[in-house]
Structures are given as structure tokens and as C-alpha cells.
N, C-alpha and C positions, 0 to 999 in steps of 0.2 A: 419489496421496493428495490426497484433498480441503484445499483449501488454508483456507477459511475456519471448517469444523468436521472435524478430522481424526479415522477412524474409531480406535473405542474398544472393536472387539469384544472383544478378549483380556480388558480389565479387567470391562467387564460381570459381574457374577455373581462374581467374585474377593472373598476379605473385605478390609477397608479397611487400609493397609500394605503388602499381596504389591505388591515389586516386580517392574514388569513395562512394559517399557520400548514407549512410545510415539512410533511418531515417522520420518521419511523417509530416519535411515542406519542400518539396522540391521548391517551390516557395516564400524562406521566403528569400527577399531580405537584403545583407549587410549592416550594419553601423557600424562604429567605432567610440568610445567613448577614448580617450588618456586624462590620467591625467599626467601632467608630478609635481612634486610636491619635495620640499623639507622644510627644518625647518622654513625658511625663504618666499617661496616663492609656488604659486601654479595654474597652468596652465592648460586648459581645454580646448580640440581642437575635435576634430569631422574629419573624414574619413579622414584623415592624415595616409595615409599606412608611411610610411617613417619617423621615428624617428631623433630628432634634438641633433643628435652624440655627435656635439660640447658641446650642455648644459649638457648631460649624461656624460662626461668624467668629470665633474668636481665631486671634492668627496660630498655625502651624496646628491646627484641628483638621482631621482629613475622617473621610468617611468611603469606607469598601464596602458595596452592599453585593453582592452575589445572588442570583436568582435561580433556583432548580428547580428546571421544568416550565417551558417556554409556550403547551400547547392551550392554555387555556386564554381565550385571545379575549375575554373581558377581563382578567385579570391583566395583561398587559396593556390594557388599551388604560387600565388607570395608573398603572405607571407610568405611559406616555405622558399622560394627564402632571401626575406629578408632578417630573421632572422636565417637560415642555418638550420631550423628544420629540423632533418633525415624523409628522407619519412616514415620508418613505424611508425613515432609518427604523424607527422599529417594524416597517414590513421585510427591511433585511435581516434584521434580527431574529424572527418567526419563522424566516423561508428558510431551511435550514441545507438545501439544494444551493444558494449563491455561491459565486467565486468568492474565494476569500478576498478580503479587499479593505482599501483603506480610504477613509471619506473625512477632509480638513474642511472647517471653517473656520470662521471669524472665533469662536467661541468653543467650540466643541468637536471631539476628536471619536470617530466612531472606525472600529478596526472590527471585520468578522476572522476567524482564522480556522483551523479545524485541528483537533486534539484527539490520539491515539491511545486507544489502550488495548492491553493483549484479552483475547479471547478465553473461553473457558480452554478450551485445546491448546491452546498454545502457538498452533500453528499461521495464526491469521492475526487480524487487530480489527477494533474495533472503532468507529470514525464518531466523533461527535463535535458541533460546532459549537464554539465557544466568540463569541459578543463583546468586545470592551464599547462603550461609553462615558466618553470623558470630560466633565464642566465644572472647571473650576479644582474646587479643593473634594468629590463628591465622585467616585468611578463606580459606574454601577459593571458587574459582568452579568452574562445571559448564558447558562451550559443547557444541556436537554433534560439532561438528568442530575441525581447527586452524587457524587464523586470526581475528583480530577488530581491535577500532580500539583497541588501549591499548597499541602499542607505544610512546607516547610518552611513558606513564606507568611502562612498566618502563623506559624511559632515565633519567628521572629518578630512582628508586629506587635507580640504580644510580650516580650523580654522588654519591658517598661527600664530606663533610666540605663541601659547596660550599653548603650551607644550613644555619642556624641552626634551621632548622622541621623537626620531627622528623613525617611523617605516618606516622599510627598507623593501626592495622584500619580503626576506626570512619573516620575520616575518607578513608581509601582506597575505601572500600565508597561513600563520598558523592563521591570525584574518578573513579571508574566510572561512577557512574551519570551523570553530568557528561559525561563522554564519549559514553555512549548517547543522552545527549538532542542533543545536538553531531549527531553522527551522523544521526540525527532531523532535524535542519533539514539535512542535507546531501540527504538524498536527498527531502524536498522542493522543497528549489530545485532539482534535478533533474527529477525530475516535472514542478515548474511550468514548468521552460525547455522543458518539452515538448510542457505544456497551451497555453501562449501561441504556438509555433509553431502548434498547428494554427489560428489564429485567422489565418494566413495561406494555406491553401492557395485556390487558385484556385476560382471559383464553376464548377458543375459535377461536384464531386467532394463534393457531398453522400454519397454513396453509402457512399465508403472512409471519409470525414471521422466518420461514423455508428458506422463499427467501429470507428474510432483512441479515439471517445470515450465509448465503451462498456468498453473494455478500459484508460483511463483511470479512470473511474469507479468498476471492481473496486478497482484501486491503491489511490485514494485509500478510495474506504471500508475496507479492510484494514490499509491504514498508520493509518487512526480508530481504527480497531478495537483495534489492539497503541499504540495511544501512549495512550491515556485513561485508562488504567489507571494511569499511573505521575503521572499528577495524586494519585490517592490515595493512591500509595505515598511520594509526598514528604509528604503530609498525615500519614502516619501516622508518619514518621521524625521529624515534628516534635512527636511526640504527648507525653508524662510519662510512657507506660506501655516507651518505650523505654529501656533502661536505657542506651544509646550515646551518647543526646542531650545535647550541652552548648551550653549558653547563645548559646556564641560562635562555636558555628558554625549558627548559625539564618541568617545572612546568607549561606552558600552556598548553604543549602535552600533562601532563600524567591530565592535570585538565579535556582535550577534553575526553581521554580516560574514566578515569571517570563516565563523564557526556552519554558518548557512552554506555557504560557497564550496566549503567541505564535504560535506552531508550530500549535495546535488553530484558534486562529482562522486564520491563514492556509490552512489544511488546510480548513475550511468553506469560505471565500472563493474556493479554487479546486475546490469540489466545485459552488457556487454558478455559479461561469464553467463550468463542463462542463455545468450545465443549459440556462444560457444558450446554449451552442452549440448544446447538441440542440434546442432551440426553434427557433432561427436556420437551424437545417439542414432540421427542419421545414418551417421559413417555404418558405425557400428550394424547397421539393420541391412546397408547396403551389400555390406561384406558378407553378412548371414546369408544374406539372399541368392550374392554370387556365387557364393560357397554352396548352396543349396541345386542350383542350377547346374553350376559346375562338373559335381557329382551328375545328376539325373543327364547329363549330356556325354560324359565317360560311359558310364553302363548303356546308353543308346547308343555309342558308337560301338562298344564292344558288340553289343547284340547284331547288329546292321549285319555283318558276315554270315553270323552262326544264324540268323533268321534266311537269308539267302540261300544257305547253303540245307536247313530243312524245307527250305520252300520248295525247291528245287526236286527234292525227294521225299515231297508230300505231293508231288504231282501223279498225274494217273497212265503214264505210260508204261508198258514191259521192258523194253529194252534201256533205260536207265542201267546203267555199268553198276556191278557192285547188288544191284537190289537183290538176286533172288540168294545171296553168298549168306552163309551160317554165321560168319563171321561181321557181318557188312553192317548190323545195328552198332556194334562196341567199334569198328572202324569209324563209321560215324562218329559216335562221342568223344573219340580218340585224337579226331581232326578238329572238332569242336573244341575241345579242352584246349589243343593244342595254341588253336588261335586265336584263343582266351587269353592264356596265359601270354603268350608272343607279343599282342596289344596292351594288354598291363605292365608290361616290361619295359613295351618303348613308353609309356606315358610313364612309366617312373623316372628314364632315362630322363625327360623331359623336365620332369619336376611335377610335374600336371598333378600328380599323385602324392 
């Protein structure tokens, strides 16, 4: 599957809603992970589609249900059900091709975003979309698969009574996305310890150095591509028309913003050093090349003479001076060598050489 626009024939021609799941694991079966937690207390249940109302109606009861594995579309069509999700948000949630993005209403707060993780080599990462849906005291996520970077955040959920600071949806949904952007600078300092290595391989290896930073290049404009988004999606979390947003916690938005604004410029800065290598590798191929010419253009001027000068006396007349002499073959070579050497001399004088 194409990595930067992933095919969308299914949805084509479909009307706006049918879900219909887009995306590189379509065999990646269900699990539900449900934290139900509060200041006091914290509870940890597994494929529980069905939320327990009664304990969420009491105040400062919040509920994290996390979903792994997004392809199986009657399976989500009864979460939709559930939780009253409008169809076109969990068709954004399935498609797993959308821009990242962020969609306010009256009541509920839906963010898609994409999440990296490194590859088995090391050399690359790997892209997966991650879903917040937010109503009420109740934040469901949607990943492709099992695994992500917020186990440190469910250890904390679950240190019962050890803080005075109660985090609720809203601000859960802002210490994720927190984490995403974290994540984000991890695997560009990765990247970069990699773009900077090749600013050492040996001269010569122009060649390899050309693919290493070509296949760099992809990265980083990909990694652009899924992080610029979430410039606007912080912009829009700090918007009036969000009904989550309070006052006091503008200072973790605008700290993410920030930390975002960082990450983009550095992310140019080493898209900017990969041009500059390619230039440099360039250079370097250009110099090979003239230097290679250079040379083939000295040994064809030297020759130019000494081919004249046997042309001459590869011809088929008798009376050429010198021809029928005992001595007249090593005279020859004698005049040859000579104005060999004489033209090597001035091109040293020159520098040519």
C-alpha cells in the first residue's frame, strides 16, 4: 500500500458515512482495553464493549476505553451504536488514509492524528493512526493495532490516592496528545542521528551516500506531512467553540504548541542538510567526472603530435627523408619521447598536472 496517498477504491462511489475500513491490517483482530478510574479508585477490564453508566454517573468517574484493531467494521459499527458516534466520524476513524484532523461540536470532540514507531531495522518508522473521541466524562481511542507510547500514562491513572490532581477526559485527551508529540521528537532525533552520520562516510561513496539520502528525504517529508496537522489541531483545542477548553489549561496547549513549532523547524533544518548533501555528493561526482575527462583530454593532446608525426611516416611514399636510415626507427622514438616529455612539462608548469 502506498505509503504517502493510500488507495481508496472501496470508498470511491460509496455515499458519505458507509463504513468501510481503509487501511494496511485488515486482519488485525479486536481488543478492548477499558480503564474506568477515579481519585480514589481504578479499574481495568478487557473487551467490555458496554460501559458501567451507573459508576460513570457519579461525579469525578471518568472512563478510557481504548480499541485495538479498527478493521473489523461490524464490530465498530456497534460501538458507533453504543456510543451515538455520527457515522461520518467513525468513517474517519476506519479510513485510516485521512489528514489528521480535528472536528468540534456542541458535545463531542473528535481528533484523528498519526503515531510513529521504529521499525524492526531501525532505520525507518512505522506510521499508525490513532482516533480520540471525546463525550462527556467517557474518551474512547481507536489505534490499528496493540501497542503505543501511553503506558506511562496508564501507570499513572492507576497510582490511586497519590495525587491531589484529579485528570479528567478533557485533560487526558490533552496529556495523549502530549505524548504523541514526545514521540514526534523521538523519532526525529533518531532520523537526525542518522542524517548526521552520513555527513561522515568516506569520499567515494558518493553513489550509496545518493540512495541513503534519498530514502532519508522520503522520511523526513512524511514525518512533515503527519506532524503539521497537529499545529492546527492544537490551534483549534484552544479555539471558544470547544466546549472542553478551560482557561488554565491553555498553558499545556500553548507548552505542546511550542514543543510542535520546534520539532517542524528542526524537521526543515534537517530536510535542508539532506539537500545540502545531495549538492555536496553532486559536487563531489562533478569533480570525479572532470577529473576523469581532464586526464582522457591531456593523454589525447599529448598523442595528437606523436600520431601526426607516425601518420606521416606510415605513409607510402620512398622519398620521405630519414625512411630508408638504420638508425631512422630509434630516431623516431627519440622525437616521440622527446615531445612527450616537453608537453608533460609544460602542463606541469601549468598545474594541469
Amino acid at each position: 500500500m502506498a505509503r504517502f496517498f493510500k488507495k481508496r477504491t472501496e470508498v470511491i462511489g460509496g455515499d458519505p458515512g458507509d463504513l468501510i475500513y481503509v487501511g494496511s491490517r485488515p486482519d488485525q483482530e479486536m481488543n478492548i482495553d477499558n480503564i474506568y478510574y477515579s481519585r480514589e479508585s481504578c479499574l481495568r477490564t478487557e473487551d467490555s464493549l458496554e460501559p458501567d453508566y451507573d459508576w460513570l454517573r457519579e461525579k469525578g468517574h471518568f472512563l478510557w476505553m481504548n480499541v485495538n484493531g479498527i478493521s473489523r467494521v461490524e464490530k465498530m459499527e456497534e460501538i458507533r451504536e453504543e456510543f451515538r458516534i455520527h457515522p461520518l466520524a467513525m468513517a474517519d476513524i476506519i479510513n485510516t488514509g485521512i489528514r489528521p484532523k480535528l472536528v468540534v461540536n456542541d458535545r463531542d470532540l473528535h481528533i484523528a492524528m498519526k503515531m510513529f514507531t521504529p521499525d524492526e531495522k531501525g532505520d525507518s518508522f512505522v506510521t499508525e493512526q490513532i482516533s480520540f473521541f471525546l463525550r462527556g466524562n467517557i474518551l474512547l481511542t481507536f489505534q490499528e493495532a496493540r501497542g503505543d507510547v501511553f503506558d506511562g500514562l496508564r501507570d499513572r491513572l492507576s497510582q490511586v490516592g497519590e495525587t491531589n490532581r484529579v485528570i479528567d477526559s478533557p485533560l487526558l485527551i490533552y496529556m495523549l496528545i502530549d505524548r504523541l508529540i514526545d514521540n514526534y521528537t523521538i523519532v526525529v532525533q533518531h532520523l537526525a542521528e542518522k542524517i548526521e552520520n552520513l555527513e561522515d562516510l568516506p569520499a567515494g561513496e558518493e553513489e550509496n551516500l545518493i540512495g541513503e539520502i534519498g530514502r532519508y528525504k522520503k522520511e523526513i517529508i512524511y514525518l512533515r506531512k503527519s506532524v503539521l496537522p497537529a499545529k492546527e489541531i492544537l490551534l483549534g483545542l484552544k479555539s471558544q467553540k470547544n466546549p472542553y477548553f478551560e482557561e488554565d489549561r491553555s498553558i499545556l496547549l500553548n507548552d505542546m504548541e511550542s514543543n510542535l513549532l520546534q520539532l517542524l523547524e528542526t524537521i526543515e533544518i534537517y530536510k535542508e542538510i539532506l539537500q545540502e548533501l545531495t549538492n555536496t555528493c553532486n559536487a563531489r561526482q562533478n569533480d570525479k567526472l572532470n577529473t576523469i575527462m581532464k586526464t582522457l583530454t591531456i593523454i589525447s593532446v599529448i598523442f595528437i603530435p606523436l600520431t601526426f608525426i607516425t601518420g606521416i611516416y606510415g605513409t607510402n611514399f620512398d622519398s620521405i627523408p630519414g625512411l630508408h636510415l638504420s638508425y631512422g626507427f630509434a630516431l623516431m622514438m627519440g622525437v616521440l619521447v622527446f615531445l612527450a616529455g616537453v608537453m608533460v612539462g609544460i602542463f606541469k608548469r601549468k598545474k594541469w598536472l
